[in-house]
C-alpha positions as CSV (number, residue, x, y, z in Angstrom):
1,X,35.4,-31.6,-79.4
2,X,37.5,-33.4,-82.1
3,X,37.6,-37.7,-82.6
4,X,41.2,-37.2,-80.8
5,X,40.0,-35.7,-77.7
6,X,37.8,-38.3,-77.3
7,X,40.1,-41.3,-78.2
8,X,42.3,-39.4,-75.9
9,X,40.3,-39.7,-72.8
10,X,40.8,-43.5,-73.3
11,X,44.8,-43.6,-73.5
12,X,46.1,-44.5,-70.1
13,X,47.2,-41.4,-67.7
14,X,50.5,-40.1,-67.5
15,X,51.7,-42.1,-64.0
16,X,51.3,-40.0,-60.9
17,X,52.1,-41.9,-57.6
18,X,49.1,-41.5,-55.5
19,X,49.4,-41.0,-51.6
20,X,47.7,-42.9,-49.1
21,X,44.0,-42.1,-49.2
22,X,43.4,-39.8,-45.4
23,X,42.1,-41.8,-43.0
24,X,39.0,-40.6,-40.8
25,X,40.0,-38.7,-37.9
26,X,43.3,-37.4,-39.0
27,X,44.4,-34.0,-40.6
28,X,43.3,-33.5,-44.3
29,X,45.6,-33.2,-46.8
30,X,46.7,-29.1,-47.4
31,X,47.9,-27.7,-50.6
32,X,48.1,-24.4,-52.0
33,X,45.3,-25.5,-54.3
34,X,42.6,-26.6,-51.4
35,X,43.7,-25.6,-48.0
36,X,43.1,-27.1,-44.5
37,X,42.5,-25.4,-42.4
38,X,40.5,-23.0,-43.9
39,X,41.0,-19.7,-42.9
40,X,37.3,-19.0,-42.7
41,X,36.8,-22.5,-40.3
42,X,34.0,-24.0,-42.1
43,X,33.3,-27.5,-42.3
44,X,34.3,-28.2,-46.2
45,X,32.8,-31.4,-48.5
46,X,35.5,-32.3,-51.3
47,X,34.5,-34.5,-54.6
48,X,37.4,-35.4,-56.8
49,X,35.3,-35.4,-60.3
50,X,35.7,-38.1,-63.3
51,X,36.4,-36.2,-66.4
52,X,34.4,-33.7,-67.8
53,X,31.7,-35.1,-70.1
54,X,31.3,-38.0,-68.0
55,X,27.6,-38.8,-67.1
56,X,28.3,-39.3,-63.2
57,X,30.8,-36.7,-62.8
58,X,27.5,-34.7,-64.2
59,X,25.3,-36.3,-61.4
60,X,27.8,-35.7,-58.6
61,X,28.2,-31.6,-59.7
62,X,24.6,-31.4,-59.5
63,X,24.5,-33.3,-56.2
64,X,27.3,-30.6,-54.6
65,X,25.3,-27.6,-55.9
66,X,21.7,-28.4,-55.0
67,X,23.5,-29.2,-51.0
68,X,25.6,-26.3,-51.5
69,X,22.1,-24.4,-52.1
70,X,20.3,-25.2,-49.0
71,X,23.7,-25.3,-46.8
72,X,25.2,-21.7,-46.9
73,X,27.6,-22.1,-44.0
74,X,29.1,-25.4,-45.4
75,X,31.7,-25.0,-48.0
76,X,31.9,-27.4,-51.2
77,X,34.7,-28.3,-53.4
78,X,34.4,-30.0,-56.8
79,X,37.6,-31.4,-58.1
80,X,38.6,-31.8,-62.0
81,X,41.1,-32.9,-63.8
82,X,40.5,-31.8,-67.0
83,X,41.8,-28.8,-68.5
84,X,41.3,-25.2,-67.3
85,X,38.7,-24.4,-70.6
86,X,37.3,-28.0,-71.0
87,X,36.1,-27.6,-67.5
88,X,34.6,-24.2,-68.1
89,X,33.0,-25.4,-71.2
90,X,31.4,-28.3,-69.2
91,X,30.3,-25.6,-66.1
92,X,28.6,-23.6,-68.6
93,X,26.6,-26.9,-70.4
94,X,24.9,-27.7,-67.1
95,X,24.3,-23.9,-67.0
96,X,26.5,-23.4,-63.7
97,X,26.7,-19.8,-62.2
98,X,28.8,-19.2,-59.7
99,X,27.9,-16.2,-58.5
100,X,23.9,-18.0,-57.5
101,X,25.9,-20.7,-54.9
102,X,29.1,-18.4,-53.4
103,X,29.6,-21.3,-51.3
104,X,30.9,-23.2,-54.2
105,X,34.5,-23.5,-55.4
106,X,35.8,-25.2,-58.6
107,X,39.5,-26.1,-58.5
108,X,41.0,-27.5,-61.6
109,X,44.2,-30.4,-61.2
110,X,44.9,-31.0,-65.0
111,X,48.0,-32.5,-63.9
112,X,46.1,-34.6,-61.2
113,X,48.7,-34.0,-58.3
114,X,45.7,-32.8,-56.1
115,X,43.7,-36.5,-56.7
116,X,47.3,-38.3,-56.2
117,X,48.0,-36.2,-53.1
118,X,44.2,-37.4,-51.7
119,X,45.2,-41.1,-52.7
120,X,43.4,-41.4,-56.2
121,X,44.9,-42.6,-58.9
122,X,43.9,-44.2,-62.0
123,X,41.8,-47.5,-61.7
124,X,41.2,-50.8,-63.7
125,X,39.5,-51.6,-66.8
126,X,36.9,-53.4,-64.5
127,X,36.3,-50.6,-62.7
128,X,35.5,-48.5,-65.8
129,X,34.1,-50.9,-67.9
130,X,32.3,-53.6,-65.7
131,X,28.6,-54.4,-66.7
132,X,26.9,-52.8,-63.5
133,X,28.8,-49.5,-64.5
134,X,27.7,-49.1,-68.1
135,X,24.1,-50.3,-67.1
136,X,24.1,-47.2,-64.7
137,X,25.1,-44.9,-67.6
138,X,22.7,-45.8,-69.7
139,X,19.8,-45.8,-66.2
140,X,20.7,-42.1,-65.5
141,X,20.3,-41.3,-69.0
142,X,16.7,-42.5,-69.0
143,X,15.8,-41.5,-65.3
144,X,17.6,-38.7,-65.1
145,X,18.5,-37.2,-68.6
146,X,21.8,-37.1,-68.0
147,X,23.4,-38.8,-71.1
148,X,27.5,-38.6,-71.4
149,X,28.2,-35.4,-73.1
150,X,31.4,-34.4,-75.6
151,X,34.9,-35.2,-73.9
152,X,37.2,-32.8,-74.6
153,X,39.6,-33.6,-72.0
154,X,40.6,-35.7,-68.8
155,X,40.9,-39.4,-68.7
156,X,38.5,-42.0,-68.1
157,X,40.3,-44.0,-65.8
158,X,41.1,-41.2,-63.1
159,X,39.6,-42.8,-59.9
160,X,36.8,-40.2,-57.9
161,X,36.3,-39.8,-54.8
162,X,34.6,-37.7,-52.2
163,X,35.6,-36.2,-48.9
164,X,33.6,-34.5,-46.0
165,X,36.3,-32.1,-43.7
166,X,35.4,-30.5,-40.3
167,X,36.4,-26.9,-39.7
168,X,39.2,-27.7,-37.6
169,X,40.6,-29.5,-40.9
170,X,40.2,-32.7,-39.6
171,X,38.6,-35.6,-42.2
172,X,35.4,-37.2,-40.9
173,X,34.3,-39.1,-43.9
174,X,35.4,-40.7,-46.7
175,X,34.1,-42.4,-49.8
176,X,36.6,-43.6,-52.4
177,X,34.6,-45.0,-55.5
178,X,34.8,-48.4,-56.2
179,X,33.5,-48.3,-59.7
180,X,32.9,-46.1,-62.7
181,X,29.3,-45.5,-61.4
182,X,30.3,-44.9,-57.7
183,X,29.1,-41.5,-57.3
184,X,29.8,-39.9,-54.0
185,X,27.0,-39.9,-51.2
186,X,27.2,-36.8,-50.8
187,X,24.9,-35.9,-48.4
188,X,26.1,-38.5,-46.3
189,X,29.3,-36.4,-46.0
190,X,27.1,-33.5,-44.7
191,X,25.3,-35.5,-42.8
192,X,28.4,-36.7,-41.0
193,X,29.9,-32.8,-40.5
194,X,26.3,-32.1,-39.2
195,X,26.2,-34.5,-36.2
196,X,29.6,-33.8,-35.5
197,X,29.0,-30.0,-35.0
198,X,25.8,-31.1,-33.0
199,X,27.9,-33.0,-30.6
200,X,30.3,-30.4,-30.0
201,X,27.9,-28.4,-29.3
202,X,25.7,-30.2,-27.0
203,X,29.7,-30.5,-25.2
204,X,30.3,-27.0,-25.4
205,X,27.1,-26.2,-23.2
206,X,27.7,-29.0,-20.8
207,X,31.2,-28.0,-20.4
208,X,30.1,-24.2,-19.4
209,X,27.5,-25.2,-17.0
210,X,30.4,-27.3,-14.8
């Protein structure tokens, strides 16, 4: 990591109009990159990361894994927009391995198309820089241990955001952060893909005994 990556991740973000954000209850978003339907029909949980390096991009990772650990039939997506080798760099600092959580995907949107396509664009200097926010960086430092590490690319300012998608490819949840420190509830998501498979189910056996 060089003083210019760094200063980097402050410069304002190439423009990229952002679509609406999806709205509960209607079709998710498909692209090439992350696909809805899946073809495999599992309920899916999306989080658009912050950049690489960032303290609560960290806390929200490590959030999808440990769910993604004890909820095999559940797919989860973490989103960055950092480059291709900064993100591997990062994966391999919080000692990631794929191959432990299959049910894990990384998709990499340098170009941030994927984030504008899901409504997220780049947000305000309050948002980034507002007292509560850099109190909570310095609170999961000392709680957690998780301090901001070297930025070697992405952009501060990119707006995150979490999603929670049903197998039919249908969004059920949604949490747009509204701050810097707005890390997605993640298990909330889960939570919400649980109770709705529960009540198709408890439908599905109703509807056979008529």
């Amino acid at each position: 990591m060089t003083f210019q990556q760094e200063l980097s991740s402050w410069l304002w973000p190439k423009y990229v109009e952002p679509s609406l954000v999806p709205t509960a209850g209607n079709p998710a978003p498909s692209t090439d990159q992350l696909t809805f339907p899946r073809p495999d029909n599992l309920p899916t949980v999306v989080t658009f990361l912050r950049h690489c390096g960032c303290p609560f991009a960290e806390r929200t990772f490590r959030s999808l894994t440990r769910l993604a650990s004890s909820n095999p039939h559940v797919h989860f997506v973490a989103v960055s927009h950092s480059s291709q080798a900064a993100t591997e760099a990062w994966l391999s600092a919080l000692d990631y391995r794929p191959i432990a959580i299959p049910n894990v995907q990384v998709v990499v949107d340098n170009a941030r198309t994927l984030y504008a396509r899901w409504g997220l664009g780049a947000s305000s200097t309050w948002h980034v820089m507002s007292p509560i926010s850099m109190w909570s960086v310095y609170r999961l430092g000392k709680d957690e241990g998780i301090w901001n590490r070297p930025t070697e690319s992405g952009s501060r300012w990119q707006t995150a955001g979490s999603f929670a998608i049903d197998g039919s490819g249908i969004v059920r949840w949604i949490q747009v952060a509204g701050r810097a420190d707005d890390m997605g509830e993640l298990d909330k998501g889960l939570k919400t893909l649980q109770d709705q498979k529960q009540e198709e189910d408890v439908k599905r056996r109703s509807d056979s005994k008529l």
